[in-house]
C-alpha positions in Angstrom: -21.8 -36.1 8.0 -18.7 -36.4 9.5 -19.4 -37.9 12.5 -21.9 -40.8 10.8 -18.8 -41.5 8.3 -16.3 -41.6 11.4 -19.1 -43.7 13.9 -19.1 -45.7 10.3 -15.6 -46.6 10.0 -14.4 -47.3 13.5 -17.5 -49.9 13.5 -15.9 -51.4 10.4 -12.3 -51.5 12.2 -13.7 -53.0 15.0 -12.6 -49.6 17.0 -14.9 -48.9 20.2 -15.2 -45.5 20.5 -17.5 -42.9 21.4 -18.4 -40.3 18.8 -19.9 -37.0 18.5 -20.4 -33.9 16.9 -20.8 -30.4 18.1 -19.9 -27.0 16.2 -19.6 -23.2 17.4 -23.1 -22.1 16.8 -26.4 -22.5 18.5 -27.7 -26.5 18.4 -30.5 -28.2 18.0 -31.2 -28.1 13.7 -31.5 -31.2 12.4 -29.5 -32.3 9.2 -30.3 -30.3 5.8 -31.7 -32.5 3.2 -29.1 -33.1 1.4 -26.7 -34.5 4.0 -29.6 -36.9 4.4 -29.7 -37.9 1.1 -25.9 -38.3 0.7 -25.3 -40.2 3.7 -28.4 -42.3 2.6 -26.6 -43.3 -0.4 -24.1 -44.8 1.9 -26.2 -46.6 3.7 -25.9 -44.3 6.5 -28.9 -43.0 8.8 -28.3 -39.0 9.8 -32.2 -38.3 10.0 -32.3 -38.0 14.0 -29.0 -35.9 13.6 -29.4 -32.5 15.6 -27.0 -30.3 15.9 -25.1 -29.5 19.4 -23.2 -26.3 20.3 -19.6 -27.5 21.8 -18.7 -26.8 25.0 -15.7 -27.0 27.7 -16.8 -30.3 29.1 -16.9 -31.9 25.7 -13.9 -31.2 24.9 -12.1 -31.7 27.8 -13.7 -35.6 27.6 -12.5 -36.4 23.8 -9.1 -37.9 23.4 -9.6 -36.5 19.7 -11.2 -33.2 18.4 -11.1 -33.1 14.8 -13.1 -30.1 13.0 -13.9 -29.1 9.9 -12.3 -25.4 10.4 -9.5 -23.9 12.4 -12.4 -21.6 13.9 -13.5 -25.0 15.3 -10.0 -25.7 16.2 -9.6 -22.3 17.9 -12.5 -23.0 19.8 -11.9 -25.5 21.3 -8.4 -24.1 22.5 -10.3 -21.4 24.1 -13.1 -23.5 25.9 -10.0 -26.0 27.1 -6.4 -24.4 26.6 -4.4 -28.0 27.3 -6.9 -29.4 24.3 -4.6 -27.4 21.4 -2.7 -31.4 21.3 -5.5 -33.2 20.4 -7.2 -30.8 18.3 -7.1 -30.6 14.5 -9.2 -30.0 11.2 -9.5 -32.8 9.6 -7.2 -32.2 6.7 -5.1 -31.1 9.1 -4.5 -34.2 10.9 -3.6 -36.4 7.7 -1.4 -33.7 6.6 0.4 -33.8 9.9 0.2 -37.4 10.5 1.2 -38.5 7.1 4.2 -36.6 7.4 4.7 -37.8 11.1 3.9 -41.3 9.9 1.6 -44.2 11.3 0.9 -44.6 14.9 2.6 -47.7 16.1 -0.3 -49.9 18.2 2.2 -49.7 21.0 2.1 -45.8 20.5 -1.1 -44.4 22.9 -3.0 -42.5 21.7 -2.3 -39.2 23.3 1.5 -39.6 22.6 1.0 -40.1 19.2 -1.2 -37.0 18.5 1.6 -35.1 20.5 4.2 -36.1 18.2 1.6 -35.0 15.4 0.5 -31.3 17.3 4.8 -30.8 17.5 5.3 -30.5 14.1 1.8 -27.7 13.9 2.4 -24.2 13.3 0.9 -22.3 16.2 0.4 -19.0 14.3 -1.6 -20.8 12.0 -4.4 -20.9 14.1 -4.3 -17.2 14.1 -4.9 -16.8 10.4 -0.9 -16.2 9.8 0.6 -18.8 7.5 -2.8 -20.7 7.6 -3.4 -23.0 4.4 -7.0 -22.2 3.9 -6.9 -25.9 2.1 -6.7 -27.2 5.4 -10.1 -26.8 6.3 -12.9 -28.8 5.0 -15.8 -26.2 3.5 -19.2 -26.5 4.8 -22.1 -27.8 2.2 -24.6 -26.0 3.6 -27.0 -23.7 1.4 -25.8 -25.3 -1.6 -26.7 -28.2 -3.8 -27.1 -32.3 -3.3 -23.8 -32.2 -5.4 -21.8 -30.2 -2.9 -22.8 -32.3 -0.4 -21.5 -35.2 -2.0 -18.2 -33.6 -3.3 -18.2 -33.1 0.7 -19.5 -36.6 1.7 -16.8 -38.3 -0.8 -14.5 -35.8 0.6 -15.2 -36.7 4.2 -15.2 -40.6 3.8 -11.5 -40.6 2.6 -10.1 -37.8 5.2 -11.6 -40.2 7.8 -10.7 -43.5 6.2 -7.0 -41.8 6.4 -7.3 -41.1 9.8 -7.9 -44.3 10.9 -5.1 -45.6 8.8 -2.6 -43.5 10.7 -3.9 -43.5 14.3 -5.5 -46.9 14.1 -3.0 -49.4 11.9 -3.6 -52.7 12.7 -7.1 -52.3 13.5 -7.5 -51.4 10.0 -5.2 -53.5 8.5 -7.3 -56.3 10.5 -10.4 -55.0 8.7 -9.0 -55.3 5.2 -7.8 -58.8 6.1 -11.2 -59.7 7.6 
């Protein structure tokens, strides 16, 4: 769901970019049901989803890695150790970011999520200190209504995201 919503609002800033999901187990299941349904609701197509285990290369391409835990986080540390800079959950990153502030469009992109990984706490990833509300709980097993908590959820994480790393590209789309 996350990566339709994200493919979704770049498109609607305007924002080329390349987006992709993968996650730490075995790939190839197709989206549940219910993520179907919800992003369906948003005019959103996930039914030729399938899912794709991550791997060293993928992550070492991305100039962002955001996932939903910090055992997606972790992993990709350990697949590429120089990606710890680039990689967040989610929550994470507007937590970070928001206190870091905005991006400014002279800011690349790389520097900028620097600036946000500096102000991380490393142990965090280890399960000391972590904030358990910092990662985004996975919908799957339970109801359509989950997965829209999640979906609704989801949509204004990313939204925020773009707002911080992407400024005037979104304030563009607003104005458009």
């Amino acid at each position: 769901m996350a990566e339709v919503l994200l493919r979704h609002h770049l498109a609607m800033a305007g924002i080329e970019a390349t987006v992709s999901s993968a996650g730490v187990y075995e790939g190839g299941a197709p989206a549940t049901g219910h993520g179907i349904t919800a992003m369906a609701a948003r005019g959103l197509d996930l039914t030729n989803h399938r899912s794709r285990r991550m791997d060293e290369a993928m992550v070492e391409r991305a100039d962002l890695v955001i996932g939903m835990t910090r055992e997606h986080v972790r992993e990709a540390a350990v697949l590429d150790r120089d990606a710890l800079a680039k990689t967040f959950t989610l929550k994470e990153l507007v937590t970070l970011a928001e206190a870091v502030g905005p991006r400014d469009p002279a800011e690349p992109l790389a520097a900028y999520l620097n600036r946000v990984a500096a102000t991380r706490v490393r142990s965090s990833l280890l399960g000391l200190g972590h904030n358990d509300a910092l990662d985004v709980e996975d919908p799957v097993g339970r109801g359509r209504r989950d997965y829209e908590v999640t979906a609704d959820l989801l949509d204004g994480l990313l939204h925020r995201v773009l707002e911080l790393t992407f400024p005037s590209d979104v304030a563009q789309e607003r104005t458009a």
